[in-house]
Z-matrix of the N, CA and C atoms (Angstrom, degrees):
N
C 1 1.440
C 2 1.522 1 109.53
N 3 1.407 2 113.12 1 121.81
C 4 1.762 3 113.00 2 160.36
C 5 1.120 4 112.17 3 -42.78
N 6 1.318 5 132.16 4 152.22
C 7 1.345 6 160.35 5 130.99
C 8 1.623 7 114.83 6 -73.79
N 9 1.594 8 106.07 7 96.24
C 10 1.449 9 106.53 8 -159.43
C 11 1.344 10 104.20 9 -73.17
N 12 1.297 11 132.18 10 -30.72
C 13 1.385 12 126.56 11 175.52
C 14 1.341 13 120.77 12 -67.01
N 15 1.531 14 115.54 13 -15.73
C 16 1.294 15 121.52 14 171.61
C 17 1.725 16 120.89 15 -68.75
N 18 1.256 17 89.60 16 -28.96
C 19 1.554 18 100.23 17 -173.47
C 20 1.892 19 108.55 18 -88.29
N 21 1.491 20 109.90 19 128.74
C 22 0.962 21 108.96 20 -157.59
C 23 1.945 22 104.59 21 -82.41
N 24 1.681 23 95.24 22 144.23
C 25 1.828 24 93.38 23 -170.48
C 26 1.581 25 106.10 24 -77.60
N 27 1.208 26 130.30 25 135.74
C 28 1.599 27 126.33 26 -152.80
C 29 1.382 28 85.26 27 -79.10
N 30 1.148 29 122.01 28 -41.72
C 31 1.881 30 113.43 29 -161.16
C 32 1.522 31 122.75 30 -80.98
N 33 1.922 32 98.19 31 -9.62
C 34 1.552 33 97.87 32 171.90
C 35 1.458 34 104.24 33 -134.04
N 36 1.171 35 119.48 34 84.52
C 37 1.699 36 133.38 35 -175.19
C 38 1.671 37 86.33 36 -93.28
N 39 1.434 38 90.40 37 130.11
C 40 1.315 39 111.81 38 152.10
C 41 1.108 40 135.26 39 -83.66
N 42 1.364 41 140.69 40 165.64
C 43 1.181 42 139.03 41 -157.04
C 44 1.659 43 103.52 42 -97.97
N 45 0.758 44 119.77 43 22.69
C 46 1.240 45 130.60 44 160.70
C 47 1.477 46 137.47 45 -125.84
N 48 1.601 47 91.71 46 -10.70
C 49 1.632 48 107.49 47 154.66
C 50 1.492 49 128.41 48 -72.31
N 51 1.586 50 86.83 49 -30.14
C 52 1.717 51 111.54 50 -173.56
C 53 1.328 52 91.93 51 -73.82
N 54 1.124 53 121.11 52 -65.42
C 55 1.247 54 108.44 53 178.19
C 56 1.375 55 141.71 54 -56.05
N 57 0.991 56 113.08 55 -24.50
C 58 1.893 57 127.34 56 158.49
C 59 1.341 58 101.29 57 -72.92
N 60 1.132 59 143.86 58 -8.36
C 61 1.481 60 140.89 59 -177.19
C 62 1.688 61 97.86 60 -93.45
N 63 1.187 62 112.98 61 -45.63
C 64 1.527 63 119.91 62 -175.73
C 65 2.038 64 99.77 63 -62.01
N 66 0.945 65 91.90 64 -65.54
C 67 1.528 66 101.28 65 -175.26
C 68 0.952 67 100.88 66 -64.93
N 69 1.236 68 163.42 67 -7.77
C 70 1.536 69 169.96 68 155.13
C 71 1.960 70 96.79 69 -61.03
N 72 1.300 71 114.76 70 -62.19
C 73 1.388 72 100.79 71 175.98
C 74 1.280 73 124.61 72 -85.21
N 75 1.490 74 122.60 73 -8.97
C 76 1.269 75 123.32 74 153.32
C 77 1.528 76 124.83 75 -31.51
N 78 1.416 77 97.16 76 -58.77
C 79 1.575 78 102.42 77 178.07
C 80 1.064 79 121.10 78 -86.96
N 81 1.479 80 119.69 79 -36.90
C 82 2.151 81 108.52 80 162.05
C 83 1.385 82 101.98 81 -50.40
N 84 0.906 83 129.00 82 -65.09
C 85 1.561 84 108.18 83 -170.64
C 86 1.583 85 115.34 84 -70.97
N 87 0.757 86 121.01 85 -9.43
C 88 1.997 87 117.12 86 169.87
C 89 1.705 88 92.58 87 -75.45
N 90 1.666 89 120.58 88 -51.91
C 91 1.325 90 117.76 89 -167.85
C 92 1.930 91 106.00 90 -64.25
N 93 1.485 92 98.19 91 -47.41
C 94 1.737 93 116.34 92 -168.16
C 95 1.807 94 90.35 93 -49.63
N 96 1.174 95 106.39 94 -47.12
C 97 1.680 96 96.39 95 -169.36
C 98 1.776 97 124.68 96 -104.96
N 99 1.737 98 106.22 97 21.09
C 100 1.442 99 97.38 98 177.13
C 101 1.123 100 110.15 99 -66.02
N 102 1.281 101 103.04 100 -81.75
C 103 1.892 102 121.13 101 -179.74
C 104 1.320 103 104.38 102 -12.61
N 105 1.739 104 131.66 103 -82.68
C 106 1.311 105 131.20 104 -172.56
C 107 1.640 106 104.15 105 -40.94
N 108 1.433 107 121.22 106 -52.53
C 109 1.495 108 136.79 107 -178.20
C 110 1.554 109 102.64 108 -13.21
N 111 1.537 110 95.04 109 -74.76
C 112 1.310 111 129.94 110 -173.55
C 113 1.417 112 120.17 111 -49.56
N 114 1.540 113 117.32 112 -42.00
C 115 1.430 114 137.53 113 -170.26
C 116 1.968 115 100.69 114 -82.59
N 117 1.491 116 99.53 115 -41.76
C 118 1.422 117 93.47 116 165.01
C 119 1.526 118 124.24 117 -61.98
N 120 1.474 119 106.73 118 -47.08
C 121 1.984 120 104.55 119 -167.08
C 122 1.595 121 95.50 120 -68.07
N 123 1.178 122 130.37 121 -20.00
C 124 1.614 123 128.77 122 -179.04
C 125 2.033 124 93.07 123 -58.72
N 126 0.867 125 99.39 124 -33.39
C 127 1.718 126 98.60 125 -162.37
C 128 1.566 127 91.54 126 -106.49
N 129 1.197 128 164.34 127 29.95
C 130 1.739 129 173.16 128 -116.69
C 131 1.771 130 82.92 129 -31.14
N 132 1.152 131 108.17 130 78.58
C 133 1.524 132 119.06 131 166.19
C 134 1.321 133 114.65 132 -126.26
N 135 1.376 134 133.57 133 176.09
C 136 1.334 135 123.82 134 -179.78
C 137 2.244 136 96.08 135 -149.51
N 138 1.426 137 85.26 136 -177.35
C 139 1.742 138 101.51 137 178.68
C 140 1.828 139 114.47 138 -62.66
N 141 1.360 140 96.74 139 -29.85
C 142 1.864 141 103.37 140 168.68
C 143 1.701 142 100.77 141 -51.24
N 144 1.788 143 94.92 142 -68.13
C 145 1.868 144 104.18 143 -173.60
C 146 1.424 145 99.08 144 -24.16
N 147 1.902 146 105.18 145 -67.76
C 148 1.373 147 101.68 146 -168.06
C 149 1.415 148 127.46 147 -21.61
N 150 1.802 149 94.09 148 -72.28
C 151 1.830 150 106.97 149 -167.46
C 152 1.587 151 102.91 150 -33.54
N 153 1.690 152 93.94 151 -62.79
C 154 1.654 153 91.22 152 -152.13
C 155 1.941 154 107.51 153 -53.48
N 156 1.204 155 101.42 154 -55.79
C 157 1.925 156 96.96 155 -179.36
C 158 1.696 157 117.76 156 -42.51
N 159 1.896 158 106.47 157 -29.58
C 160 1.668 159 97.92 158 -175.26
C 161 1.154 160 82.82 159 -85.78
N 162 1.484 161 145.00 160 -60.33
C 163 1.752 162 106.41 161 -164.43
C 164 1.699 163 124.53 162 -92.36
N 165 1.205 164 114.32 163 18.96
C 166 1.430 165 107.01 164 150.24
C 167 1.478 166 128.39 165 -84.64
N 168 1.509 167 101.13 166 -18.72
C 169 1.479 168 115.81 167 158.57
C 170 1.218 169 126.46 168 -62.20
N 171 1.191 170 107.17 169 -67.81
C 172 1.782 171 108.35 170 152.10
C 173 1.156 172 137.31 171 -49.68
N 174 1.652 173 118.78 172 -17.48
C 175 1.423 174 118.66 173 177.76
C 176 1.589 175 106.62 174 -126.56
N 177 1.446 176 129.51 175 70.18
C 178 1.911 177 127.77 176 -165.38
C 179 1.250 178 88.43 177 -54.69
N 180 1.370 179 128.49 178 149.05
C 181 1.226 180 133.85 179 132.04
C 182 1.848 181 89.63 180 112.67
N 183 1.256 182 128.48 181 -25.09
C 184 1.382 183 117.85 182 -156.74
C 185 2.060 184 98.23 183 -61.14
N 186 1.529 185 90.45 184 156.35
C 187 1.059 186 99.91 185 177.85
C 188 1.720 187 117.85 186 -81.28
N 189 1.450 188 121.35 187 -172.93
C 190 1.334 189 120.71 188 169.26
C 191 1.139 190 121.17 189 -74.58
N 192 1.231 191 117.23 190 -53.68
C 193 1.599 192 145.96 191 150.27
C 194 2.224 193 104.68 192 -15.31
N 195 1.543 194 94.66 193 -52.35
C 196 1.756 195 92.38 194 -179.71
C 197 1.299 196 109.96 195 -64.91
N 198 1.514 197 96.07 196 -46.49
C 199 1.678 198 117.29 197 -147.04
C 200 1.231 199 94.35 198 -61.73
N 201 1.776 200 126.51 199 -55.51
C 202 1.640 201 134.89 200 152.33
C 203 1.559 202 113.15 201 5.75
N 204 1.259 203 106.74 202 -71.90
C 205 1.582 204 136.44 203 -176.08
C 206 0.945 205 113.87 204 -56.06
N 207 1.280 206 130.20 205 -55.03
C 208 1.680 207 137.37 206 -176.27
C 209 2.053 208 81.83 207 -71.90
N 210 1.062 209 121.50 208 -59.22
C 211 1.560 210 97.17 209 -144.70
C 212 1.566 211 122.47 210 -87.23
N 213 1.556 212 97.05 211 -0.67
C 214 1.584 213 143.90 212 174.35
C 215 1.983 214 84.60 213 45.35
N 216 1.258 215 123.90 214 70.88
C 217 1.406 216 120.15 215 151.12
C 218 1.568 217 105.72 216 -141.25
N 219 1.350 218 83.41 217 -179.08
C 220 1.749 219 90.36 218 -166.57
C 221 1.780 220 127.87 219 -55.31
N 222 1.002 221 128.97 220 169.10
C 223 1.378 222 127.95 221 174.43
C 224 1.135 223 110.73 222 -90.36
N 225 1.679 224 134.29 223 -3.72
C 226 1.922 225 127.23 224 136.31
C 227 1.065 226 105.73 225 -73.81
N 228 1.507 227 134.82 226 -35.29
C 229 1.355 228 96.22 227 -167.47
C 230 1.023 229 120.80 228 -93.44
N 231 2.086 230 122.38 229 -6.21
C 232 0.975 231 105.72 230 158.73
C 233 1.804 232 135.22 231 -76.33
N 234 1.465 233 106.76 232 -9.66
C 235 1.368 234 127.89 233 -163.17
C 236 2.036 235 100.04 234 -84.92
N 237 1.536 236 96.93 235 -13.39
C 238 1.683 237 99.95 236 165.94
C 239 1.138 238 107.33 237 -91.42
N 240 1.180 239 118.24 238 -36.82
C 241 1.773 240 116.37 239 172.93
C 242 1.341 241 111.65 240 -55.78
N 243 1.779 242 106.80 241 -66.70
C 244 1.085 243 98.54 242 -167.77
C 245 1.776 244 131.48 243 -61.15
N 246 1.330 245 109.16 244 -13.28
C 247 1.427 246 137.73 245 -159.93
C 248 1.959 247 95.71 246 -63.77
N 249 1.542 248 87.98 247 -58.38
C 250 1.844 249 117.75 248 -169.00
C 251 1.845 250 79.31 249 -55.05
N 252 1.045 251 103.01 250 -103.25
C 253 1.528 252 120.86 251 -175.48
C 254 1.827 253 113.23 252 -13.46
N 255 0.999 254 121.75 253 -38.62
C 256 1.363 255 126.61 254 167.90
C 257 1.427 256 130.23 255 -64.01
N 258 1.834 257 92.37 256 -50.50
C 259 1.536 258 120.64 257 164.72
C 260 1.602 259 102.40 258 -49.73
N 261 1.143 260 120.75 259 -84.59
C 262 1.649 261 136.32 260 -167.90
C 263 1.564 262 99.14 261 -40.78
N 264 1.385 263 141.26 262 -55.31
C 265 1.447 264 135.98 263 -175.71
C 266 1.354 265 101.47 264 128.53
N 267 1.710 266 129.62 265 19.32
C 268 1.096 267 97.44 266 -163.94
C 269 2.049 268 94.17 267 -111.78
N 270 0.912 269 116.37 268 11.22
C 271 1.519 270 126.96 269 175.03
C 272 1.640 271 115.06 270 -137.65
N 273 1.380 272 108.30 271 146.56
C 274 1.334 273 109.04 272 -177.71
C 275 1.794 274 99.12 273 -122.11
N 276 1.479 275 117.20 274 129.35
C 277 1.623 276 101.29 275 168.56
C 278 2.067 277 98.17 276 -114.05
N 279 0.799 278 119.51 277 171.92
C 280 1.443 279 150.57 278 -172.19
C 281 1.599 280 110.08 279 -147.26
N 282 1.429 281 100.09 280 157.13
C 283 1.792 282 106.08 281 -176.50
C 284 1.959 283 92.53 282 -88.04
N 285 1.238 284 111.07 283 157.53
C 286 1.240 285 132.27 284 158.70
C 287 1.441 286 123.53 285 -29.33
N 288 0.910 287 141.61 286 127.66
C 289 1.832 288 126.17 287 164.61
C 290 1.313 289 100.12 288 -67.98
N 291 1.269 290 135.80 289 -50.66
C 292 1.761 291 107.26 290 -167.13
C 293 1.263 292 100.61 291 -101.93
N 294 1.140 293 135.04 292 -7.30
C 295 1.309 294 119.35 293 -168.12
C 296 2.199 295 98.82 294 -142.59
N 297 0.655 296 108.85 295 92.41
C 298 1.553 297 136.50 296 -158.78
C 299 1.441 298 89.28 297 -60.41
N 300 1.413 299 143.85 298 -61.14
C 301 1.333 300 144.69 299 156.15
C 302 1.743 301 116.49 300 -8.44
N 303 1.337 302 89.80 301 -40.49
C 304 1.798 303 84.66 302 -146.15
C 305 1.935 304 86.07 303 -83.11
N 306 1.072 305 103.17 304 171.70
C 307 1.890 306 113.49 305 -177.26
C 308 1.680 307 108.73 306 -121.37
N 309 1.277 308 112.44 307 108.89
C 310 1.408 309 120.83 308 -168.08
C 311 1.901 310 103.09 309 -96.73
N 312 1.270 311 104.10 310 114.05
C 313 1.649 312 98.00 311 -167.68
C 314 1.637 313 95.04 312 -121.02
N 315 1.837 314 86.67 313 151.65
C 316 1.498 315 107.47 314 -166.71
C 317 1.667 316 103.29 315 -134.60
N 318 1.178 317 137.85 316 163.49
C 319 1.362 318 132.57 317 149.87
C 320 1.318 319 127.65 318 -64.90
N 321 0.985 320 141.58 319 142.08
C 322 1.709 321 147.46 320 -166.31
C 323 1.756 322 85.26 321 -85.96
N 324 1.349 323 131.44 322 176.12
C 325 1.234 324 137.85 323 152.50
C 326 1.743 325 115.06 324 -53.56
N 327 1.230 326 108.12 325 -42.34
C 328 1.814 327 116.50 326 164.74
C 329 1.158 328 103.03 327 -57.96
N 330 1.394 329 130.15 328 -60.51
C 331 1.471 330 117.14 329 -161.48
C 332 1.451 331 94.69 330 -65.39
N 333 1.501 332 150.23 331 -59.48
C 334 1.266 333 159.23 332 -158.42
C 335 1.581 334 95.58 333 -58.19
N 336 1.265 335 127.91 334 -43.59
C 337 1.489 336 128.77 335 177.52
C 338 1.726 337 101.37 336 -54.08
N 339 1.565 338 101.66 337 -66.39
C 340 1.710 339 99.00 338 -174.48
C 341 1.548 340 106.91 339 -54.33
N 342 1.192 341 117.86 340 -65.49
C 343 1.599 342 108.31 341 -170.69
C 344 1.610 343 109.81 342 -51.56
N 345 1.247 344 135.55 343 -12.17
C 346 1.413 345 127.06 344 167.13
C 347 2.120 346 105.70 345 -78.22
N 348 1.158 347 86.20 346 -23.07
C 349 1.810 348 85.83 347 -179.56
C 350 1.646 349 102.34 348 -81.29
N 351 1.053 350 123.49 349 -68.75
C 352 1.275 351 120.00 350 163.98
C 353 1.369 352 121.87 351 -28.27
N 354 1.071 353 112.59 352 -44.99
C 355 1.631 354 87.77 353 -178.57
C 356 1.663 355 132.94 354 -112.49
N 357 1.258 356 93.70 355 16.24
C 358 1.456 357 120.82 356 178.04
C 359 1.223 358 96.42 357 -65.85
N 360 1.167 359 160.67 358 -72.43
C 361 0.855 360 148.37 359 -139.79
C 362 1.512 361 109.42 360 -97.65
N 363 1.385 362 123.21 361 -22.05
C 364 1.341 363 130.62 362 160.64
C 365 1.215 364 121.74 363 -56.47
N 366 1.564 365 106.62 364 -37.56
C 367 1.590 366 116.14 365 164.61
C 368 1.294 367 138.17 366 -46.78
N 369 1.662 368 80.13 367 -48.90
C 370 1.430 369 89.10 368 -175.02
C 371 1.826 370 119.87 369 -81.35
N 372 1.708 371 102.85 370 -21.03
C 373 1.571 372 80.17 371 162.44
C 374 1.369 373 136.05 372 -80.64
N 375 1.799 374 90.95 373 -18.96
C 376 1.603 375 97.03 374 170.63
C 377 1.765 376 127.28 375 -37.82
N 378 2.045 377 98.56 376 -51.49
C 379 1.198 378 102.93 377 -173.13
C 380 1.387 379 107.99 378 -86.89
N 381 1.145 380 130.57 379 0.58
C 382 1.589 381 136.05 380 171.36
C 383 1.465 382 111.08 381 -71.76
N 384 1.181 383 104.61 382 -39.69
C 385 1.485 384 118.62 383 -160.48
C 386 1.969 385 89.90 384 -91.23
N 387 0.794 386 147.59 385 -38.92
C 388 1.883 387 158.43 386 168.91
C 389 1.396 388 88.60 387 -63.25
N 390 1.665 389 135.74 388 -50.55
C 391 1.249 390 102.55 389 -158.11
C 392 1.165 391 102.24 390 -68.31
N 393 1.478 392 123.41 391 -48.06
C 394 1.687 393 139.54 392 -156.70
C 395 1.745 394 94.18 393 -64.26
N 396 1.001 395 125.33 394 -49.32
C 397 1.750 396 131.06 395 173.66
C 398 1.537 397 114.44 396 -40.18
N 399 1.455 398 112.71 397 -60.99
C 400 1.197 399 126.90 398 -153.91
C 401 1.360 400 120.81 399 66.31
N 402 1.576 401 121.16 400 170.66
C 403 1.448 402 143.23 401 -116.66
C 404 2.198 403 66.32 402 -98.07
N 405 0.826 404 148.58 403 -81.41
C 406 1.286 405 146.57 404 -172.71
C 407 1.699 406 114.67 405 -34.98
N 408 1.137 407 104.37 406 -40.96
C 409 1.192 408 88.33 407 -178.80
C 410 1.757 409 128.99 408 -102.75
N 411 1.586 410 94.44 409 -6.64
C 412 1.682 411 119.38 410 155.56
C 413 1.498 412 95.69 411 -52.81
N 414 1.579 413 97.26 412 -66.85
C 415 2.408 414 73.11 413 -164.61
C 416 1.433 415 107.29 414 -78.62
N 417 1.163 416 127.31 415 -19.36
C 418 1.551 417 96.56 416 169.19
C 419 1.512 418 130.57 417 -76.23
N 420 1.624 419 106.90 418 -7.02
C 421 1.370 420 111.99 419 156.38
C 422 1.589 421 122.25 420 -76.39
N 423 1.311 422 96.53 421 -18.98
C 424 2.248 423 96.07 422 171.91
C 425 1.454 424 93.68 423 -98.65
N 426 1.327 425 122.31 424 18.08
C 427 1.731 426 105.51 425 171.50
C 428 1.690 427 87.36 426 -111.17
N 429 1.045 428 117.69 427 -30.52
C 430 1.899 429 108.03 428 169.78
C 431 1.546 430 113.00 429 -57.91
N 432 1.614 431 105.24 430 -52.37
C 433 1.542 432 103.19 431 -169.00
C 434 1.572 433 102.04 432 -67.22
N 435 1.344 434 114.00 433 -43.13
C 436 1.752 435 98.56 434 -172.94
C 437 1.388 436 113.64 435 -58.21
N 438 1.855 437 111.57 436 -35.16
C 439 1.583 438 93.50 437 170.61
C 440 1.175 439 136.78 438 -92.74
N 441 1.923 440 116.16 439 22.71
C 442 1.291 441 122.70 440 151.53
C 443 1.341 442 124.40 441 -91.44
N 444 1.277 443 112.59 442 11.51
C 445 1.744 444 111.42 443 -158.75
C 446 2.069 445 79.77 444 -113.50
N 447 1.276 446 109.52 445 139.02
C 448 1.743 447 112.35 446 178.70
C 449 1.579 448 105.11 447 -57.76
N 450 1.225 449 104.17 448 156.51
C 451 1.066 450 124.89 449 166.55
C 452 1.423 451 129.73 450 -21.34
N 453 1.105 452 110.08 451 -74.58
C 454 1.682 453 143.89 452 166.33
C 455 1.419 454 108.18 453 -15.82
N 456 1.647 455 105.99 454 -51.67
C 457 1.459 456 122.96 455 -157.32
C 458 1.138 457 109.23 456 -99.81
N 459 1.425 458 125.45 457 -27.49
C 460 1.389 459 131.05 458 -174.90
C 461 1.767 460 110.79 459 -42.71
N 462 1.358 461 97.91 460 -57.97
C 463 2.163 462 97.79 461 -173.79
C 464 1.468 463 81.34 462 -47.47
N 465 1.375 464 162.56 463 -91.93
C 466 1.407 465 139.92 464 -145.28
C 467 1.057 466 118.00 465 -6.58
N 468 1.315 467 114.65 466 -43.21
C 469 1.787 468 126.43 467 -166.95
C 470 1.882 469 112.84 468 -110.82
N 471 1.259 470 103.79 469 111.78
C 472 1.494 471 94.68 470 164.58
C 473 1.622 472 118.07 471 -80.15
N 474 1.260 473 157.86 472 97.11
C 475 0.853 474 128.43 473 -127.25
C 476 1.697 475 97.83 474 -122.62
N 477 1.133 476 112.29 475 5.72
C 478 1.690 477 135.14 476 -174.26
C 479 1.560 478 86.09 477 30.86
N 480 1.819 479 87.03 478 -175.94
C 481 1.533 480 107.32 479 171.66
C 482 2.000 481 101.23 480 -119.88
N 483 1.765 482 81.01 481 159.29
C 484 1.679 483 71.88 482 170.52
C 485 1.873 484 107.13 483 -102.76
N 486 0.806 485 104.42 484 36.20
C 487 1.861 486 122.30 485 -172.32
C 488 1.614 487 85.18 486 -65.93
N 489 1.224 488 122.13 487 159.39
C 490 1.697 489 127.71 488 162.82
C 491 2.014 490 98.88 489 -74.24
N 492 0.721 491 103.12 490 150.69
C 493 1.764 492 141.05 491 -179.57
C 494 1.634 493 107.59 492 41.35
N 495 1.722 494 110.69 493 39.27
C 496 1.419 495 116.07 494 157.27
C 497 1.581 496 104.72 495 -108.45
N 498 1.300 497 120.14 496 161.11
C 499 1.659 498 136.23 497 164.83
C 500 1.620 499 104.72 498 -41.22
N 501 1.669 500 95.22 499 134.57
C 502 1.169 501 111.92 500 -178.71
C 503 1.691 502 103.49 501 -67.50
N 504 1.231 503 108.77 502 144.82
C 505 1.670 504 99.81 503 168.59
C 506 1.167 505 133.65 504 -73.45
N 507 1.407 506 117.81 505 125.41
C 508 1.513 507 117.98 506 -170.61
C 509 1.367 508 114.83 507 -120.71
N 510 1.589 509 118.39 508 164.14
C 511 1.515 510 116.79 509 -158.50
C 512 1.786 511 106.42 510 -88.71
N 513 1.658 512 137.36 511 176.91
C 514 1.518 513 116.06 512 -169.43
C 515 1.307 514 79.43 513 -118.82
N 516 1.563 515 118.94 514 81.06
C 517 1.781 516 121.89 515 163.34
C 518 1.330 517 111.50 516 -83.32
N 519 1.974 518 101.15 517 -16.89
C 520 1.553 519 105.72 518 -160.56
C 521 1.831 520 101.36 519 -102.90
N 522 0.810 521 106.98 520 -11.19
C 523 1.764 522 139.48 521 175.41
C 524 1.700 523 90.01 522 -10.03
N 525 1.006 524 142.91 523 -51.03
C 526 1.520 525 116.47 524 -174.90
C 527 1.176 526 124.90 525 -112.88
């Protein structure tokens, strides 16, 4: 049986919930990103390397111009990332089909090897942490993250409901 007072009321959070909520993702993400952390400085890589290899993996073909967008930093600092990462073998770019300018980047089979190492283990707490949750409290945890992620970015994600006769929830692989 719940303990209804235990359970916090969404519309009157205290400031000390908020704050255990902050410090709550402090440490999933210090924990979510050691391991990979670690697997990068073995190779003199860092959490930038990361981004760009997990979403060029997820996005073949995206341009620089997208990739920009998703990672909202500069075009040096991604052009040092991307530079290393190209150099090493683990990304391949190509010119555009209609527009020959633009740089269409993909993972090499190396890069596709690392981004499967990297996130194996991210995976797996993800789905560790969903099983122990359950199917209720998975989407009301992607109804937190969609309403921490800005505005802008949100359509990336369809994030359905699991309510009876709304869209099943689906993942944003198809996102651009």
């Amino acid at each position: 049986m719940v303990d209804v007072k235990a359970v916090a009321n969404p519309l009157f959070l205290r400031e000390e919930e908020l704050r255990q909520a902050i410090e709550m993702l402090f440490f999933a993400y210090r924990d979510f990103t050691g391991e990979p952390d670690s697997m990068l400085a073995e190779l003199g890589l860092g959490r930038a390397h990361h981004r760009v290899i997990y979403f060029v993996g997820r996005n073949p073909g995206i341009t620089v111009s997208e990739l920009l967008n998703i990672l909202k930093i500069t075009k040096q600092s991604l052009s040092r990332v991307l530079s290393h990462l190209v150099s090493e073998g683990y990304i391949n770019q190509r010119p555009g089909d209609r527009d020959r300018r633009q740089r269409l980047l993909s993972l090499t089979d190396k890069g596709v090897e690392l981004e499967h190492r990297l996130t194996a283990n991210q995976r797996e707490r993800i789905a560790a942490a969903f099983r122990t949750a359950g199917a209720d409290a998975v989407q009301g945890f992607r109804l937190v993250l969609h309403g921490i992620i800005d505005p802008e970015d949100r359509r990336r994600f369809d994030i359905g409901r699991s309510k009876p006769g709304m869209p099943p929830t689906r993942t944003a692989a198809g996102h651009r």
